[in-house]
GUNUGU-584658 format. One record per residue (C-alpha): residue number from 1; residue in one letter; x negated, y, z. Coordinates in steps of 0.2 Angstrom, whole numbers. Example, Ala and Ser with C-alpha at 12.3 -4.5 7.8 and 13.67 -1.06 7.14 Angstrom:
BEGIN
@num = 1	residuo = A	px = -62	py = -22	pz = 39
@num = 2	residuo = S	px = -68	py = -5	pz = 36
***
This chain:
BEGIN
@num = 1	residuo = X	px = -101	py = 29	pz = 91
@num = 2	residuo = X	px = -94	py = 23	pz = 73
@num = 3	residuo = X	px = -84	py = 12	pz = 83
@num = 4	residuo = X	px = -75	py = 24	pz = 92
@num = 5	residuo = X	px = -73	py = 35	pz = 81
@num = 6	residuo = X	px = -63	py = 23	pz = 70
@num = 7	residuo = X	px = -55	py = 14	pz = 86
@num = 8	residuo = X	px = -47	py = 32	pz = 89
@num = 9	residuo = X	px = -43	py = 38	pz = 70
@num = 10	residuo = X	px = -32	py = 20	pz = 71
@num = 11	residuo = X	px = -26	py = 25	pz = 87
@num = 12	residuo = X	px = -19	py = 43	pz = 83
@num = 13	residuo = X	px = -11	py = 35	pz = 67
@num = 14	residuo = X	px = -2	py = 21	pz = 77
@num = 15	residuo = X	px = 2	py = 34	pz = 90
@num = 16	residuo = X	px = 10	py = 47	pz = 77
@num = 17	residuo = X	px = 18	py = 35	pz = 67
@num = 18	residuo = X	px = 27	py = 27	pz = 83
@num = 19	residuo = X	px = 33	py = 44	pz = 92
@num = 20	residuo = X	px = 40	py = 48	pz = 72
@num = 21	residuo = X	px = 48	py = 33	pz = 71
@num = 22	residuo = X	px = 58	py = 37	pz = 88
@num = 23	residuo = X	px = 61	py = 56	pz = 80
@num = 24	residuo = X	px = 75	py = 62	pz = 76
@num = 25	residuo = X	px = 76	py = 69	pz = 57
@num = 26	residuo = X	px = 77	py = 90	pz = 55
@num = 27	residuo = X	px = 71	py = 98	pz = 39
@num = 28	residuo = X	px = 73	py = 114	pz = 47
@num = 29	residuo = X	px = 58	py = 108	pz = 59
@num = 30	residuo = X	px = 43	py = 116	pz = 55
@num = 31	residuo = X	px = 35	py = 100	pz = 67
@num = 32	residuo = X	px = 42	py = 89	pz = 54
@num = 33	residuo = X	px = 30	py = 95	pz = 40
@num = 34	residuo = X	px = 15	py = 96	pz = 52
@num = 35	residuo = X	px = 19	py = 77	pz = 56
@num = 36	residuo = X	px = 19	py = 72	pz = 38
@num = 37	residuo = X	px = 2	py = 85	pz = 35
@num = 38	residuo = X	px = -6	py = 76	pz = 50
@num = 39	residuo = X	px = -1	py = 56	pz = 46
@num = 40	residuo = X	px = -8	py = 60	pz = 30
@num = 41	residuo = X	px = -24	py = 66	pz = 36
@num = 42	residuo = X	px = -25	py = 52	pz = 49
@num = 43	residuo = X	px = -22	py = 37	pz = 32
@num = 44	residuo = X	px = -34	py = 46	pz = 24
@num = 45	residuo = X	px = -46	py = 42	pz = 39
@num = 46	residuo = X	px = -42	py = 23	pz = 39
@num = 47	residuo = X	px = -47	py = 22	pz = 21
@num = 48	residuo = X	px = -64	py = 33	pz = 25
@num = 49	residuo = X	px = -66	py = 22	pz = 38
@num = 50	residuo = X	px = -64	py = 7	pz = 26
@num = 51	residuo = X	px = -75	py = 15	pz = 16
@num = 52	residuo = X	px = -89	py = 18	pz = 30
@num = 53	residuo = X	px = -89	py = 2	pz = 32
@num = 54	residuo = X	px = -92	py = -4	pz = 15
@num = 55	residuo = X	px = -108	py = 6	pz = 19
@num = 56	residuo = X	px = -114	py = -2	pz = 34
@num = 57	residuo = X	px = -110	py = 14	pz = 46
@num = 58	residuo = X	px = -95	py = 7	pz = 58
@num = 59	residuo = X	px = -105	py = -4	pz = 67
@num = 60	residuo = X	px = -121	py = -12	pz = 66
@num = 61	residuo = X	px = -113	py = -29	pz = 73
@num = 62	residuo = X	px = -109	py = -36	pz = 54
@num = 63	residuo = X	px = -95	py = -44	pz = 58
@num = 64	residuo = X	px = -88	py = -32	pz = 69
@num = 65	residuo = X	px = -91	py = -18	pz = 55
@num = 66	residuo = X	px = -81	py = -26	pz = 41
@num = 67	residuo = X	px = -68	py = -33	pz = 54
@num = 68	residuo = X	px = -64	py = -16	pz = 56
@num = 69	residuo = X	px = -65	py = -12	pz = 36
@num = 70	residuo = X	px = -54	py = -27	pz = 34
@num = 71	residuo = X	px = -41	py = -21	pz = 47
@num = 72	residuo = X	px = -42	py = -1	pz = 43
@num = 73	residuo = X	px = -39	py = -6	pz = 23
@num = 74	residuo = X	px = -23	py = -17	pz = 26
@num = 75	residuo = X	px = -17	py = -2	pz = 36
@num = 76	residuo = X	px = -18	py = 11	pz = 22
@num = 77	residuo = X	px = -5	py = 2	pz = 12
@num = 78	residuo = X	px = -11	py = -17	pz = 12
@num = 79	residuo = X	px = -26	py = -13	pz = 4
@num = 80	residuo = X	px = -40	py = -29	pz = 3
@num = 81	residuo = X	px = -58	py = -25	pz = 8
@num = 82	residuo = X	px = -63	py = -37	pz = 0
@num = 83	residuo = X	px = -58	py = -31	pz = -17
@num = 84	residuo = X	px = -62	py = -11	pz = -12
@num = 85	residuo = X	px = -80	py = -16	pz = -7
@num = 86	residuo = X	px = -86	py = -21	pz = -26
@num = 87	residuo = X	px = -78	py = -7	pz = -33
@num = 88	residuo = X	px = -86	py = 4	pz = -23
@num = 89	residuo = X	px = -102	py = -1	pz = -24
@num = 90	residuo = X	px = -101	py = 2	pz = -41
@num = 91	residuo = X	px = -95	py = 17	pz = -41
@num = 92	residuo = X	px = -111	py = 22	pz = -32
@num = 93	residuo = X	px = -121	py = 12	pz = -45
@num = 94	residuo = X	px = -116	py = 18	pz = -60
@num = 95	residuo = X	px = -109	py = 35	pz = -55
@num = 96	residuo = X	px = -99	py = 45	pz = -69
@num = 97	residuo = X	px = -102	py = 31	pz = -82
@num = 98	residuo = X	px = -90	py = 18	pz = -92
@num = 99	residuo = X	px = -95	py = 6	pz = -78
@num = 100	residuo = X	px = -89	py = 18	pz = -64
@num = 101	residuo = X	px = -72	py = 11	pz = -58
@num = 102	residuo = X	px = -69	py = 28	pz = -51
@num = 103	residuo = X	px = -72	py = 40	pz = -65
@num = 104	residuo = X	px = -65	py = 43	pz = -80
@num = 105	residuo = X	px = -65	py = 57	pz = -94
@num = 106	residuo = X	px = -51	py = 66	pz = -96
@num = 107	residuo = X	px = -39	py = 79	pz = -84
@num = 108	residuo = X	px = -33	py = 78	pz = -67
@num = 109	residuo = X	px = -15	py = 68	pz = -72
@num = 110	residuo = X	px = -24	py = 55	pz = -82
@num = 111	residuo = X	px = -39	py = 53	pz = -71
@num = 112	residuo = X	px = -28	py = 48	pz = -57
@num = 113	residuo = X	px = -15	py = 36	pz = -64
@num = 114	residuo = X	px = -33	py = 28	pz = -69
@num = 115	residuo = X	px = -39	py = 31	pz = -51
@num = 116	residuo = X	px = -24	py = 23	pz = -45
@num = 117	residuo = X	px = -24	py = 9	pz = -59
@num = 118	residuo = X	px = -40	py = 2	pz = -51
@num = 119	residuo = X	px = -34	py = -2	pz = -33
@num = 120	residuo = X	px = -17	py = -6	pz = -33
@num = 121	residuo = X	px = -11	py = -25	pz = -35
@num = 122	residuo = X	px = 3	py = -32	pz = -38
@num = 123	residuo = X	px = 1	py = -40	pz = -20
@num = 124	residuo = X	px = 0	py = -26	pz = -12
@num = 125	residuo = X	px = 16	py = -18	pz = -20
@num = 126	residuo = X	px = 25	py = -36	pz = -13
@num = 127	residuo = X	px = 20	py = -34	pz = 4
@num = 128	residuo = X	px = 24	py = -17	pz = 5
@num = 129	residuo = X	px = 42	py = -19	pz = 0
@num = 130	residuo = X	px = 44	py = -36	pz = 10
@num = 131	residuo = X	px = 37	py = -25	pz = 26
@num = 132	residuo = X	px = 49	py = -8	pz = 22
@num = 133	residuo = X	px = 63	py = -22	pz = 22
@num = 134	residuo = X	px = 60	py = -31	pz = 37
@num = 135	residuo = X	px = 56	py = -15	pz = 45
@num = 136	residuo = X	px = 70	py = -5	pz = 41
@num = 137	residuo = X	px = 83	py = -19	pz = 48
@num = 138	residuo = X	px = 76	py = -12	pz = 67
@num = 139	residuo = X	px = 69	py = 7	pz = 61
@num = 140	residuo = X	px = 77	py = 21	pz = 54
@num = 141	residuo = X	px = 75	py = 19	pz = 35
@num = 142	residuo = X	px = 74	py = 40	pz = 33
@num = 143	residuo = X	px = 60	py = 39	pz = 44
@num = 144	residuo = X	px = 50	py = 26	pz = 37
@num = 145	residuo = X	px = 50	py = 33	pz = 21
@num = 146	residuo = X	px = 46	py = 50	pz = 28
@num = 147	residuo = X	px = 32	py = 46	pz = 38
@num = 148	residuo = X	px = 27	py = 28	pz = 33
@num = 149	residuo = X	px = 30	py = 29	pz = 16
@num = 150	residuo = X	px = 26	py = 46	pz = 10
@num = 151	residuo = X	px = 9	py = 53	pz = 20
@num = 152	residuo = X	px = 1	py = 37	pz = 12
@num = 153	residuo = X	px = 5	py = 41	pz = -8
@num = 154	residuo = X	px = 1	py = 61	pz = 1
@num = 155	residuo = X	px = -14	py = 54	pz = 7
@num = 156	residuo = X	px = -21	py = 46	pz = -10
@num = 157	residuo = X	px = -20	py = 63	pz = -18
@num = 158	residuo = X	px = -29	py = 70	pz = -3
@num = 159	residuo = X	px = -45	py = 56	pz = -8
@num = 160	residuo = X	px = -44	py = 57	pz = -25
@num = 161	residuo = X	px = -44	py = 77	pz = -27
@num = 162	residuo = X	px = -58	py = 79	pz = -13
@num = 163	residuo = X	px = -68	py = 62	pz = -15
@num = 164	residuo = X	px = -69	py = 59	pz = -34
@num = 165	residuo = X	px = -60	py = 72	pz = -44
@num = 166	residuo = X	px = -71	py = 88	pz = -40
@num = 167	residuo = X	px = -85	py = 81	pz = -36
@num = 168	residuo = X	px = -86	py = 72	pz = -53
@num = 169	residuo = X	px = -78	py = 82	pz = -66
@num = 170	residuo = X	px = -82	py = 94	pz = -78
@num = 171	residuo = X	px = -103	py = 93	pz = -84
@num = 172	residuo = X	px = -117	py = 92	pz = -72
@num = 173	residuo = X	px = -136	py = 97	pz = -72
@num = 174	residuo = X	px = -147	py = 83	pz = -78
@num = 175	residuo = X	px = -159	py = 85	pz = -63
@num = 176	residuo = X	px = -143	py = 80	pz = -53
@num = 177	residuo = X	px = -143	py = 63	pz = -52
@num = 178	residuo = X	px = -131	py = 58	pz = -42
@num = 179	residuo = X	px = -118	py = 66	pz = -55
@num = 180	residuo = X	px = -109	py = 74	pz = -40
@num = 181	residuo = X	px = -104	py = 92	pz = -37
@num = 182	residuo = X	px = -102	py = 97	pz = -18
@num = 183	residuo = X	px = -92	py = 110	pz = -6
@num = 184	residuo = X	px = -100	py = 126	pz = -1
@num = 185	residuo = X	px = -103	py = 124	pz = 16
@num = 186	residuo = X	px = -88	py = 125	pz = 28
@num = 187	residuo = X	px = -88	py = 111	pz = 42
@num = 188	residuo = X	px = -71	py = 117	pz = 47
@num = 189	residuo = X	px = -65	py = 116	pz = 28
@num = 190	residuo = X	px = -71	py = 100	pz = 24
@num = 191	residuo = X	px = -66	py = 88	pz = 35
@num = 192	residuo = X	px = -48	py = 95	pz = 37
@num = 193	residuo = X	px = -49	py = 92	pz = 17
@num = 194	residuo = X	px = -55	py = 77	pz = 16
@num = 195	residuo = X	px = -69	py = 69	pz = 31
@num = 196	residuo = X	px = -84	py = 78	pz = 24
@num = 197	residuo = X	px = -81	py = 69	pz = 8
@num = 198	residuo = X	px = -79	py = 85	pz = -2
@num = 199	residuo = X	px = -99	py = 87	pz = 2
@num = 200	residuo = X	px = -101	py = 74	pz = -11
@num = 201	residuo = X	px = -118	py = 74	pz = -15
@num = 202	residuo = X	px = -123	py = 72	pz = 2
@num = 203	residuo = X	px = -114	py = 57	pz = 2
@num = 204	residuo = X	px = -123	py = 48	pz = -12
@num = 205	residuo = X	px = -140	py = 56	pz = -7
@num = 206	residuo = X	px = -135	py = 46	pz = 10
@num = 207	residuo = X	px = -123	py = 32	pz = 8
@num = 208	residuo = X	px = -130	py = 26	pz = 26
@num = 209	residuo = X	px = -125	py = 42	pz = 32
@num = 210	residuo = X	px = -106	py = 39	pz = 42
@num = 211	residuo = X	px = -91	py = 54	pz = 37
@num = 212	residuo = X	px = -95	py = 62	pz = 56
@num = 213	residuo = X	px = -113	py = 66	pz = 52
@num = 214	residuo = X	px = -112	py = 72	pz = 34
@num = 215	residuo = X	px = -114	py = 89	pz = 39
@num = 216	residuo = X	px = -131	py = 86	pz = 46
@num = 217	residuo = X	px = -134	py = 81	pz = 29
@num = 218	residuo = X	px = -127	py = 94	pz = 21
@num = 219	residuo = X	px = -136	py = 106	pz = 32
@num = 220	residuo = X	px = -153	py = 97	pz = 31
@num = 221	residuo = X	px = -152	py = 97	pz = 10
@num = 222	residuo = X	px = -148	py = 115	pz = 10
@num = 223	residuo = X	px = -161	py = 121	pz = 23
@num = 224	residuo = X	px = -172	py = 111	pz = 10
@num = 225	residuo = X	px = -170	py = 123	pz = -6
***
């Protein structure tokens, strides 16, 4: 099941992102906005993906489960798995500490350039500038940077506000040690905001737990009160 389910959030990103190229540009198109929304939503899917495969939760076939992490991370942006997966596993280590790569005390502006700081490289800036340049000499350049470009910088606003931001800010009760706030139940709400993630706790309660079944999760904890 984790298999498909990433083989066809990679799908419906290739699948958009080819028909857009072949679009013609109107910003008086209310479609035009809903394709931008939408390749957002599905980069922020490749990198939950990546992410769930960091965990173990693709595949059980190892090499088949961080192929696909390898493969969904250089999509969203040229990002290097191999880097993410430490950082990550730190995060969930030393949650909303000086060691957490992904938190950091201070307000939303601050807290994402920092976000940011942690997982971008100098390489990946290179090779996506070399690719926007050899792609552009056979695609329109308006739509690459309107549907290539720009849903990917959308998307990393969609993961940090949802999947680190308000789960991690402000205080916390000391009972909760997870340091991790979570949505009020809405299954509808939170996976068009962000794949479940916004259920937060649940997530570090049950890292082997993929994005498609955090709600049982959620639902199970809750029940448990």
């Amino acid at each position: 099941m984790g298999v498909f389910v990433a083989i066809s959030i990679v799908a419906a990103w290739v699948a958009l992102l080819f028909y857009a190229m072949q679009w013609k540009i109107d910003y008086k198109s209310p479609w035009l906005y809903i394709m931008v929304l939408l390749q957002m939503h599905f980069y922020t899917g490749l990198f939950i993906t990546s992410h769930d495969a960091m965990h173990g939760t693709v595949s059980a076939h190892k090499k088949l489960n961080h192929g696909i992490g390898h493969l969904t991370a250089l999509l969203f942006s040229f990002n290097f798995y191999h880097r993410l997966f430490p950082k990550h596993h730190e995060h969930h280590r030393f949650v909303a500490t000086d060691k957490d790569p992904d938190y950091y005390k201070g307000g939303f502006w601050p807290w994402y350039f920092s976000f940011i700081k942690q997982y971008i490289s100098w390489q990946q800036l290179v090779l996506m500038a070399v690719t926007f340049h050899l792609l552009r000499i056979v695609l329109p350049t308006e739509n690459l940077i309107i549907f290539w470009m720009l849903p990917a910088i959308l998307s990393t606003f969609q993961l940090f506000y949802f999947g680190t931001y308000l789960p991690h800010k402000g205080s916390h009760d000391p009972q909760n040690k997870y340091f991790s706030h979570s949505q009020k139940k809405n299954h509808l709400w939170a996976f068009l905001s962000c794949y479940f993630f916004g259920y937060h706790y649940e997530h570090h309660a049950s890292p082997g737990t993929p994005w498609w079944r955090l709600y049982k999760v959620k639902e199970k904890l809750e029940m448990s009160r």
